[in-house]
N, C-alpha and C positions, 0 to 999 in steps of 0.2 A: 504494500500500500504506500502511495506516494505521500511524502509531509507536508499536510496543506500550508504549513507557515512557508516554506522554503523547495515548493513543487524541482524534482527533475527536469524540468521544462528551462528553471532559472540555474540552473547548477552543472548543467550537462556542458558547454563548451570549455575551450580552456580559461575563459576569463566571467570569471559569476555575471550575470548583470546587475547585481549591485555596482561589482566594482567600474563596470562601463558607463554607469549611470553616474557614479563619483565622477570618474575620468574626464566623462563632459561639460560640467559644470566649474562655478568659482564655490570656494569653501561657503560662502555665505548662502551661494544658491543651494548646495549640497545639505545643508546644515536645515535650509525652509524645508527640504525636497522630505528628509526624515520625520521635520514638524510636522508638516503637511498631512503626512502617512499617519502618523499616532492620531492624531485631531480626527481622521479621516474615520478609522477603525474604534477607536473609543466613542464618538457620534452614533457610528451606525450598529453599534453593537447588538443591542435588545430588539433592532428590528429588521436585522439579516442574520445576520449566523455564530450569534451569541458569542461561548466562550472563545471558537476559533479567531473569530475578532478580533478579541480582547488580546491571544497572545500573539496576533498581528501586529494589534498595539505595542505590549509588548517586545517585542523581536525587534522593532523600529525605534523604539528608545534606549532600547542596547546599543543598537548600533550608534545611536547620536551619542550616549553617554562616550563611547567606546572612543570616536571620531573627535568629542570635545576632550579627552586626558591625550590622544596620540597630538594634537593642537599644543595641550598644555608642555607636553614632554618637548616640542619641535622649540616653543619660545624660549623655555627654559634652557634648552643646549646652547640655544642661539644668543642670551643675556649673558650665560657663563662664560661663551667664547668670544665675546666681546668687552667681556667683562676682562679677560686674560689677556686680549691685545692691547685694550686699553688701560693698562694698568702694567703690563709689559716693560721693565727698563729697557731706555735705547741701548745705555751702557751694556755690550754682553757678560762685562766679566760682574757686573750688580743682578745682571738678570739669573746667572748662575750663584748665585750667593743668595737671593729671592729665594730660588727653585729648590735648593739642594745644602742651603749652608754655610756659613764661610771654611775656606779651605782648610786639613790638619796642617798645623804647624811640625815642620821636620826638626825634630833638635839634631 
């Protein structure tokens, strides 16, 4: 029996159509496309097809949750790694002493 959340039909090629659907869109429009869906299935619930709806709903708020931490994850490398160049001594032999220490002393 096929899963009505996630039919064979959306899952059979090499690229899901979820991900083609992210693919052609901007994050903002990707991000309504997911709203859209939950609004859509929580609405229509009690008067099409009840529970299955509901974890349409569901399934679609996974997925924006999911989409908004991989988001969070992407600014955060991105503040860190700027946060590194820009804080970076020009000096190399200060930016190694930053990094790693000042040198041992040879007696």
């Amino acid at each position: 029996m096929s899963d009505p959340i996630r039919p064979l039909h959306y899952t059979s090629g090499r690229i899901e159509c979820i991900e083609s659907i992210e693919a052609s869109m901007t994050p903002q429009g990707f991000k309504g496309f997911l709203k859209g869906n939950c609004i859509k299935y929580l609405h229509r619930y009690e008067n099409k097809n009840g529970k299955e709806d509901l974890l349409k709903c569901q399934w679609y708020l996974e997925q924006l949750l999911t989409y908004l931490d991989r988001e969070d994850i992407f600014r955060r490398s991105i503040e860190e790694a700027a946060s590194i160049i820009l804080n970076a001594p020009v000096d190399p032999d200060a930016y190694m002493v930053q990094r790693h220490g000042p040198p041992e002393r040879l007696s």
